[in-house]
N, C-alpha and C positions, 0 to 999 in steps of 0.2 A: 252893795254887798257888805256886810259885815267885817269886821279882822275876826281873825281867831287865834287867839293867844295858846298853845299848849304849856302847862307846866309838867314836867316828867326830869325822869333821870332813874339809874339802876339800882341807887340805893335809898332803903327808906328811912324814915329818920332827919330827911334834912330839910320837912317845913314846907312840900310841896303845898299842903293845902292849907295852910297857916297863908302863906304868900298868894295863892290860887284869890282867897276871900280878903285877903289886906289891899290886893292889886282892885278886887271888883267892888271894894267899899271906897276905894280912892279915884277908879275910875269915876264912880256918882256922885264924887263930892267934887269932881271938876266938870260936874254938870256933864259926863259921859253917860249913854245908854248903855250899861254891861248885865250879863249874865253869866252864872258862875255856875260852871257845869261840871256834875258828878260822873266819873267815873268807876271810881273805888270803890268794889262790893263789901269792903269791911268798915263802908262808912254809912249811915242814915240818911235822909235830907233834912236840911234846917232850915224851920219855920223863916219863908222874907219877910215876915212883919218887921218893920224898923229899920230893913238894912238899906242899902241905899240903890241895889242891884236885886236882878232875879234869880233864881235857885231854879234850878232845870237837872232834872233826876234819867242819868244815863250811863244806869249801871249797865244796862245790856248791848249786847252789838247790834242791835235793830234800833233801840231806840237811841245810842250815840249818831247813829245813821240819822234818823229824824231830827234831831233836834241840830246839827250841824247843818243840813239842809235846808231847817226852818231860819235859823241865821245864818245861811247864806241869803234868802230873800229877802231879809231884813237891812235897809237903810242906815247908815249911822250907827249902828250895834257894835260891840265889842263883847266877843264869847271867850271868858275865861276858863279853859276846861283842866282840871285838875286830873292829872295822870296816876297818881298812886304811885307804888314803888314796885322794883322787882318783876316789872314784866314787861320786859323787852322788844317782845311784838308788839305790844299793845304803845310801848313809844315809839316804835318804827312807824306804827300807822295814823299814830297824832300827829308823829313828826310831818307824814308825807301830806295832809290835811292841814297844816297849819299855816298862816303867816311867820307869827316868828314863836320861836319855842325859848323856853327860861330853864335853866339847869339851877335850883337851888342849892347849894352846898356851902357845912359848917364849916369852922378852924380846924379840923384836925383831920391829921394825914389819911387817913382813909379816907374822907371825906374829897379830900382835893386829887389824891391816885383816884378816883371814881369820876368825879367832873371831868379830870382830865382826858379819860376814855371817852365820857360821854361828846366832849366838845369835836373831838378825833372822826367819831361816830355822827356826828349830827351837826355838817359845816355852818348851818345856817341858826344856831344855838347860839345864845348869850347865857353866860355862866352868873347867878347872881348869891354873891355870899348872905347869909341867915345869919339871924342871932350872933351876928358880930360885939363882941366885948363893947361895952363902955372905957373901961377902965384903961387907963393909956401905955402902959408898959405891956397890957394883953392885946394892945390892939394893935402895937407897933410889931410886937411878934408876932402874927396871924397876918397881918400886912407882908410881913416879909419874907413868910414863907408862900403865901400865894405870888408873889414879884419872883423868888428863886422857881417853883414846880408851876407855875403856869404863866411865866411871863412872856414864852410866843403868843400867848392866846390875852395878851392886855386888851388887845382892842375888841373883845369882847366877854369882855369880865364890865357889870355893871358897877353902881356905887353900893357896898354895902347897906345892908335894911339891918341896924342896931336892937340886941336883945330888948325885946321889951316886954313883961310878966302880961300886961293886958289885952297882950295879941289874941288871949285864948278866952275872953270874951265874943270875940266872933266867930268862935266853932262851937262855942253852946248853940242847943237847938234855936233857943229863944234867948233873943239878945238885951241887953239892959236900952230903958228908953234914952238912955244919955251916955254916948261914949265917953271916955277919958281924951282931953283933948292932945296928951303927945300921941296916944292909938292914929285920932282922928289924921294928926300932921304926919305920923310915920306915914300911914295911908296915901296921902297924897304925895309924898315924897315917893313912892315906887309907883305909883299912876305916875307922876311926872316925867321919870325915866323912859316910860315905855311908849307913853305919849310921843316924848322926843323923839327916836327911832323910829316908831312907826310915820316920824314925820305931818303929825296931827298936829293943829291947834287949836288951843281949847283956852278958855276961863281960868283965870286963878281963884279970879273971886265970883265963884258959881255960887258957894252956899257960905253961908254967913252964921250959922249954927256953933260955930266953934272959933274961939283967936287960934290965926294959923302963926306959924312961925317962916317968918322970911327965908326964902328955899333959895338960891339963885337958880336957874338954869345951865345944864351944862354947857360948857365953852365948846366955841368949835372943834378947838385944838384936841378938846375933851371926849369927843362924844366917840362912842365904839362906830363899830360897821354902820352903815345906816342900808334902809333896804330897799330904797327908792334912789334917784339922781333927779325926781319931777320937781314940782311945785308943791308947798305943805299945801296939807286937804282941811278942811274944815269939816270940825262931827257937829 
């Protein structure tokens, strides 16, 4: 059977599908089988020529139905489904169909009183901060206000996914033949994360198209919830 990753959360704005297509271009650059599935009726489908994953169009409630149940049949697969914003049934019911669910949320206090609710709401949610600062005195305070308003919920707060301007080549419809290779490594860097958790193991060096930059693995000491106690699986 498939995992099925949900992204959602109550407010929009904070990169759900930014992160939806960074996770399913990193899943395939670690040599995972992902499909990146539409929810969002205010969004189009984009062309998968070049991308590394599949585009599955499920704007409606019959067909999120079918394409969930087609990856459920599906071996080895990882279905990314991107949840949109602001609608709260519709993440109650990804929530209860899913493996594990991502709460994307920015640095600023609305943002983090909103994950908070949502992490409250949804036990089995990993909160993963977006477009985290570079810059080290913004980053130190965005750090410290997520350790002060969410730090019962550390052990499931991910590693930050760092601002980066070329994220939004992968929501063009059609994408350039040659990603940027920090996109490529941010990419893999939040495949990595999710990997872990789900307790998969997979390739560092699946695809060779791009210099990666040396990732470590999170430490045991490190790693949030995990949602097995078995043996890692192999995709």
């Amino acid at each position: 059977m498939a995992e099925i990753i949900c992204v959602i959360g109550n407010k929009g704005g904070t990169g759900k599908t930014t992160l939806s297509h960074m996770l399913s271009q990193g899943l395939g650059l670690l040599g995972q089988r992902a499909a990146c599935v539409l929810t969002d009726t205010t969004r189009e489908p984009l062309i998968p020529a070049g991308r590394r994953y599949l585009i599955a169009d499920a704007r409606t409630r019959e067909s999120l139905t079918k394409v969930v149940d087609k990856l459920r049949t599906l071996d080895d697969w990882i279905g990314v489904i991107d949840g949109g914003g602001n609608r709260t049934e519709m993440d109650r019911k990804l929530y209860a169909l899913s493996d594990i669910v991502l709460l994307p949320f920015r640095e600023s206090h609305e943002d983090i009183r909103t994950v908070l609710r949502d992490l409250e709401m949804f036990p089995r949610a990993y909160a993963v901060p977006t477009q985290w600062p570079h810059n080290a005195w913004q980053r130190e305070a965005a750090d410290r206000t997520v350790a002060q308003l969410l730090g019962a919920y550390r052990h499931r707060i991910l590693r930050p996914v760092n601002a980066l301007s070329s994220t939004k080549l992968l929501l063009q419809k059609r994408i350039p033949e040659q990603l940027p290779s920090p996109l490529a490594n941010a990419c893999r860097a939040v495949a990595r994360q999710i990997l872990e958790v789900l307790e998969i193991d997979f390739s560092e060096h699946a695809t060779l198209d791009e210099p990666e930059e040396v990732v470590e693995r999170l430490p045991a000491a490190e790693m949030p919830m995990r949602l097995t106690q078995g043996a890692r699986r192999s995709h």
